[in-house]
Every structure is written in structure tokens, then in C-alpha cells.
C-alpha positions as CSV (number, residue, x, y, z in Angstrom):
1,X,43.4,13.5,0.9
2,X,42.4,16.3,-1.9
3,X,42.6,16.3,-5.2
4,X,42.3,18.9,-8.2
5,X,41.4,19.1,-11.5
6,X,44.8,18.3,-13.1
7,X,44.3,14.5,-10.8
8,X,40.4,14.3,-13.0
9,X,42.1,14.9,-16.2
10,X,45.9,12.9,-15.5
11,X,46.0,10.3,-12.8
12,X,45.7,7.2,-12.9
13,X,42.1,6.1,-13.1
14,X,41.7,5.0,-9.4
15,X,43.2,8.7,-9.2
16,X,40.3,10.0,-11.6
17,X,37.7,8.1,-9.6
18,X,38.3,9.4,-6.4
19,X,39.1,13.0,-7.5
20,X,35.7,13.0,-9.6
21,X,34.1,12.2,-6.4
22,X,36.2,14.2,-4.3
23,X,35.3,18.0,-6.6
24,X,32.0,16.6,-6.4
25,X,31.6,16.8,-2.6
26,X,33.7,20.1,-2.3
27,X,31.1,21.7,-4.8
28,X,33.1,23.9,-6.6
29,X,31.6,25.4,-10.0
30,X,34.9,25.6,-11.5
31,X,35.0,22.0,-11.6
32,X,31.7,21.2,-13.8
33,X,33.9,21.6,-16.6
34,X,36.2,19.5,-16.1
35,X,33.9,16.7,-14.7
36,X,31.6,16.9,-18.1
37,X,34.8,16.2,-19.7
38,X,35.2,13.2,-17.4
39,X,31.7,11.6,-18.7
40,X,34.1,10.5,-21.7
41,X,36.5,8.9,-19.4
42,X,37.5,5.5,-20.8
43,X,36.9,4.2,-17.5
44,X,33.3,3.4,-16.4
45,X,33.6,4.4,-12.8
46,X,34.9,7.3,-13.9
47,X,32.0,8.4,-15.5
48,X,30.0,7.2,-12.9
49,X,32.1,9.6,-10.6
50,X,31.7,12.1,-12.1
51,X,28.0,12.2,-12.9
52,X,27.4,11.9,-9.2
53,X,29.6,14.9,-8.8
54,X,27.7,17.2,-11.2
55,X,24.5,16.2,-9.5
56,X,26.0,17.2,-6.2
57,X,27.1,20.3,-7.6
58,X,23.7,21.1,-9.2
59,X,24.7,23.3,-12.3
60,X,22.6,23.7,-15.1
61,X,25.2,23.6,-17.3
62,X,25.4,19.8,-17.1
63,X,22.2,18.9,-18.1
64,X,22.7,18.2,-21.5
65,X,25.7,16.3,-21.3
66,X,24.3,14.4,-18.5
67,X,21.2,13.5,-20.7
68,X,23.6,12.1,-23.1
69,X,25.1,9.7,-20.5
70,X,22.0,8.9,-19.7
71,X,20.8,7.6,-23.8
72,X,24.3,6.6,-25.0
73,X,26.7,5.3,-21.9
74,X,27.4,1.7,-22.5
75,X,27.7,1.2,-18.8
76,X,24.2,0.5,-16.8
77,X,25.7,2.5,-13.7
78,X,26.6,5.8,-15.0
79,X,23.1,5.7,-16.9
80,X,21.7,5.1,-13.5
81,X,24.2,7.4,-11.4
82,X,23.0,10.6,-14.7
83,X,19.3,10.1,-14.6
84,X,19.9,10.9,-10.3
85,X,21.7,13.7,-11.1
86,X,19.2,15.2,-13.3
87,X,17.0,14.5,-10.4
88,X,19.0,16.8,-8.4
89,X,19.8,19.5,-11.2
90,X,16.1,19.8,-11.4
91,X,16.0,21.6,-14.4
92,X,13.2,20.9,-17.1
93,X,15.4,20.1,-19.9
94,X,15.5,16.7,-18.3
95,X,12.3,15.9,-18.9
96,X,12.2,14.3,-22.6
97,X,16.0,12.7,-21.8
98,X,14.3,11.0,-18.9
99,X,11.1,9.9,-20.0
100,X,13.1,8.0,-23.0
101,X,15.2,6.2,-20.0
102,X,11.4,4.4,-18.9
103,X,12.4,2.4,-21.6
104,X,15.9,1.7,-20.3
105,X,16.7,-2.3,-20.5
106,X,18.1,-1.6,-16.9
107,X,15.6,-1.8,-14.5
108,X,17.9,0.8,-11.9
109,X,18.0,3.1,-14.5
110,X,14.4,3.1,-15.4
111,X,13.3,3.2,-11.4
112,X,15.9,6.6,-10.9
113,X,14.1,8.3,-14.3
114,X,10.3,7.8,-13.0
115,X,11.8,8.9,-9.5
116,X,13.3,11.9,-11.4
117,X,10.1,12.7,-13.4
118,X,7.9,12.7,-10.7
119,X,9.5,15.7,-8.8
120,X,10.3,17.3,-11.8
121,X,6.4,18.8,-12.3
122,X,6.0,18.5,-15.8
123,X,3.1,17.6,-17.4
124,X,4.4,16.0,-20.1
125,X,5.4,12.8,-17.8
126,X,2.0,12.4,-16.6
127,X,1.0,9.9,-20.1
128,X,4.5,7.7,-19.8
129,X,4.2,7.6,-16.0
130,X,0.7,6.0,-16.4
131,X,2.3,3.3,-19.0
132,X,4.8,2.8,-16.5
133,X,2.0,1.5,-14.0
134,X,1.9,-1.4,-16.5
135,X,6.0,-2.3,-16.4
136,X,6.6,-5.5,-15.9
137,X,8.4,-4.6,-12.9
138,X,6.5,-4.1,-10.1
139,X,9.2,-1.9,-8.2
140,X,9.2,0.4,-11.4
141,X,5.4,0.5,-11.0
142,X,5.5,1.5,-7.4
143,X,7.6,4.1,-7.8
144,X,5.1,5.5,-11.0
145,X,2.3,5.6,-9.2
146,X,4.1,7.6,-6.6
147,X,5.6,9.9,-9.2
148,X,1.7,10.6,-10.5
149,X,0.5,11.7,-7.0
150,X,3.4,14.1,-6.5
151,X,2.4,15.4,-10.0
152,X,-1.1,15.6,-8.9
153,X,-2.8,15.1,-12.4
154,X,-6.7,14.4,-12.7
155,X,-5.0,11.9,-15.7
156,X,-4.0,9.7,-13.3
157,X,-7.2,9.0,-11.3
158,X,-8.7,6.5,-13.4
159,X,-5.5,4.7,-13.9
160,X,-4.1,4.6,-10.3
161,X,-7.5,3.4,-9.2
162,X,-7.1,0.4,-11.6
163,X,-3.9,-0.6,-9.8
164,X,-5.3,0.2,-6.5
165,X,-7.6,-2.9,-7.2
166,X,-5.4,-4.6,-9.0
167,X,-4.9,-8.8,-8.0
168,X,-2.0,-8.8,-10.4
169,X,-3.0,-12.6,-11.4
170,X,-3.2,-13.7,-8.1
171,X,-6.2,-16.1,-6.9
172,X,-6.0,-16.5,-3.0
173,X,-5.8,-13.5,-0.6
174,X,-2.7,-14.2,1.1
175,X,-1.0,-14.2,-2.2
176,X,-2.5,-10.9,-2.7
177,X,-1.1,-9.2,0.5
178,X,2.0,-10.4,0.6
179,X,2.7,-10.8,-3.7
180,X,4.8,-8.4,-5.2
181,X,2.4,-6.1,-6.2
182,X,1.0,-4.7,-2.4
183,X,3.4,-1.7,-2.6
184,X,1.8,-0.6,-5.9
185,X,-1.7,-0.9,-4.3
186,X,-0.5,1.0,-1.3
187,X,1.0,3.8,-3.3
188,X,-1.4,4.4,-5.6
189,X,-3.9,4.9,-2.8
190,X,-1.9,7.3,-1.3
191,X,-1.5,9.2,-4.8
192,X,-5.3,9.3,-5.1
193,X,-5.3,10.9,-1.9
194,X,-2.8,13.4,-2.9
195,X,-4.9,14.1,-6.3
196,X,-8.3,14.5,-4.0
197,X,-10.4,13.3,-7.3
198,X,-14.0,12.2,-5.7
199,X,-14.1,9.5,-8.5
200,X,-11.6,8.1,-6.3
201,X,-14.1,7.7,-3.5
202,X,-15.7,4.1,-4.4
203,X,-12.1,2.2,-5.6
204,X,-10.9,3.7,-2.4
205,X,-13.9,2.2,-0.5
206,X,-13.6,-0.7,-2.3
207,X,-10.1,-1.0,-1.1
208,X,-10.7,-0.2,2.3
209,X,-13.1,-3.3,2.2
210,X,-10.3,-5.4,1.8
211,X,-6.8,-6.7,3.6
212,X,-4.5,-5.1,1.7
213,X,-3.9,-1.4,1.2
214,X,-6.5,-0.3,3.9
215,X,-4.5,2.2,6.1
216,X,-3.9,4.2,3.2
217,X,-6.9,3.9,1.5
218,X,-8.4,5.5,5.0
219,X,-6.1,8.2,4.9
220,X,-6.8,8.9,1.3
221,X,-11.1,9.0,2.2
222,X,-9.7,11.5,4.9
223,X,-7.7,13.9,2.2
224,X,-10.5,14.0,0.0
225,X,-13.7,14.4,2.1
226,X,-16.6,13.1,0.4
227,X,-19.3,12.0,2.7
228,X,-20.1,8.8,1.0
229,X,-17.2,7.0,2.7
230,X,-18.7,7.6,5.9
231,X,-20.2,4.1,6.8
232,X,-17.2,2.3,5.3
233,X,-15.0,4.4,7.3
234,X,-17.5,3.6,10.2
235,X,-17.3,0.1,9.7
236,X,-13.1,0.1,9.5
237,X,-12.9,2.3,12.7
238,X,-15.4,-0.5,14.7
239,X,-14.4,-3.2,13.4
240,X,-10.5,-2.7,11.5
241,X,-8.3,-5.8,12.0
242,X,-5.3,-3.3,13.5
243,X,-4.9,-0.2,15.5
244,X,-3.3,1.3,12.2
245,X,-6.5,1.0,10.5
246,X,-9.0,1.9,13.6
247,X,-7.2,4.6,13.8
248,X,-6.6,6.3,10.0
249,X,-10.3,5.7,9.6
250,X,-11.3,7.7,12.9
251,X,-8.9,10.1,11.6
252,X,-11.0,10.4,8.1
253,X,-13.9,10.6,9.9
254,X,-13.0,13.9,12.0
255,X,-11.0,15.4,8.7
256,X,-14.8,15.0,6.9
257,X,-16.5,15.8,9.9
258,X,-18.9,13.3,10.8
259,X,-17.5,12.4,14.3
């Protein structure tokens, strides 16, 4: 079935709903109009609709109203489903609109505005994605410390190497590895690799030392290069408790060139 414009602005809402969606998979410009309109829609899913139709479409023009959605909407999804489509508008004008959502009291929301900020390459993020590293949620923390890697700021290096090593309260080892916190560890190893700060080197040793987070830690030694991992990279490609480890530290060891 298709709809049109005239089924966005006069059906009945499980007629709005499905012709929000429906312009937004068809793409067509002449429809962002309308479908801003439609973030007013008395019906939630409405909105929702259509602010996953003007992130399909990808036209500037819907930044602002989308950045509205995303501050005022009373409705946790269409906050969610408008901080994704500024994602996908990529346009700067974003940027303050969705480092205010951080703050969100929806944890969704607040996961799809970090996501949106860290491939949005703004400096300005780089200060509330590092507070984010300290949300009491951890997913909203993993996804930070991802966010500051593809933003690639020397900022982040001291920060991400804190919750590389971080136990996050925990006392015994196995609690560590599998506690809710490994991702975080995981990611921000790979961000420090991404960054290629040498005063990453150590943490990253440090980490590599350990159980939990030691594949990427290896493959972060490898990005950056420094010869002082050498004999911890040694060590882990002797002696590594799995193949995935042997085999990202040999893999370090030809990128630095010592084998």
C-alpha cells in the first residue's frame, strides 16, 4: 500500500503512522514539510514516525525541529527515535541539542545522543563525552568511550585510561570479567588505540597484564608503536591464555617491528 501527504496530515492516526513511515522510506524532499508538521501530531507514534522518516530522508531542514523533539517531546521514544535522526542528518547544528540529551532521564535516549556525538566530529562533545564515562549506566559509558576514540581527542587519553583500569567496585576477578563494566574496559582500549597517545602505553600494558580487556589492549600496543610494550607483548604472545590474545600480541609485535 502507498500513501501521500494528504494520509500524514488527515487519516486516522494508524493512517498517519504508517504514511509517516511510508514518505519516509520513499525519500521524497517534498515530504519533509509535511512530516515536521507531523512532530506535533497528538499521537506519540506519530511523532515517532515521523522523526524516523526525516532521518531517512536526511534534509537539513529538519534539524532544528528535530532538536526540539528531542528537549521538549513528552514521549521517551520520539526523543530517542530524533536524537537517531540527527545522527543521520549529520549536520553540526546538532551538536548542543544533543549534548543536552546526555542528561536525558531516559537511558535510550541518552545512549542514541553519545552515539550521535561521536560521529558528528565536534570538539565541543569531547568534555561531556568524558563526563559520560562516569554515567551511572554502564551501557551509556561504553558507548562514550567509543564516541571519544572516533573523535580522536588527546582529552580523552587520561580519562579513557582510567576506565580501562577501572574494577568498578568489584573485589574478586571473575566479578571483574564478567561485571557489567568489561565492555567499557574493552572499548576504551580500543579508543586509546585509535587516539595513538604513548601515555597510553603503560595503562595499556597494565591491562594487557590482566584477564579482562587483553585482546584489545594488544591491538591498541600494535596501533600506537612504542617499543616499551615489547616484553609485555612478548610475554602475552608466549604465554596468552587464548589464540585471540597469542595472536593480537604477535600482530603488535610485527606492526612495531620487533619480530
Amino acid at each position: 500500500m502507498t500513501y501521500n501527504v494528504s494520509d500524514l496530515q488527515n487519516g486516522t492516526p494508524e493512517v498517519r503512522m504508517e504514511a509517516a513511515w511510508y514518505l519516509g522510506d520513499v525519500g521524497n524532499p517534498q515530504a519533509v514539510d509535511p512530516l515536521i508538521a507531523a512532530l506535533r501530531d497528538e499521537n506519540s507514534q506519530v511523532r515517532s514516525n515521523a522523526a524516523h522518516a526525516l532521518g531517512r530522508i536526511g534534509d537539513a531542514r529538519a534539524v532544528d525541529p528535530l532538536s526540539v523533539a528531542l528537549k521538549e517531546d513528552e514521549d521517551k521514544t520520539v526523543r530517542e527515535m530524533a536524537a537517531r535522526s540527527l545522527h543521520d542528518i549529520d549536520n553540526q547544528r546538532a551538536v548542543d541539542p544533543l549534548i543536552e540529551a546526555i542528561k536525558d532521564e531516559n537511558v535510550d535516549v541518552q545512549i542514541n545522543a553519545v552515539y550521535a556525538l561521536g560521529n558528528l566530529n565536534n570538539p565541543k562533545a569531547v568534555s561531556p563525552l568524558i563526563q559520560a564515562l562516569n554515567d551511572s549506566n554502564y551501557d551509556v559509558r561504553e558507548i562514550a568511550a567509543e564516541a571519544l576514540g572516533n573523535l580522536k581527542d588527546p582529552r580523552a587519553v587520561e580519562p579513557l585510561c582510567v576506565a580501562l583500569l577501572d574494577r568498578c567496585g568489584m573485589d574478586s576477578l571473575l566479578e571483574v570479567m564478567q561485571g557489567p563494566c568489561m565492555m567499557v574496559r574493552a572499548k576504551a582500549a580500543e579508543s586509546l588505540g585509535k587516539i595513538g597517545d604513548p601515555r597510553a602505553v603503560e595503562p595499556l600494558i597494565e591491562a594487557l597484564n590482566t584477564t579482562y580487556a587483553n585482546t584489545q589492549a594488544a591491538i591498541a600496543l600494535g596501533k600506537i608503536g612504542d617499543p616499551r610494550a615489547t616484553d609485555a607483548l612478548k610475554a602475552a604472545m608466549n604465554t596468552g591464555k587464548t589464540e585471540m590474545v597469542r595472536n593480537a600480541a604477535s600482530e603488535a609485535l610485527r606492526k612495531i617491528g620487533t619480530i
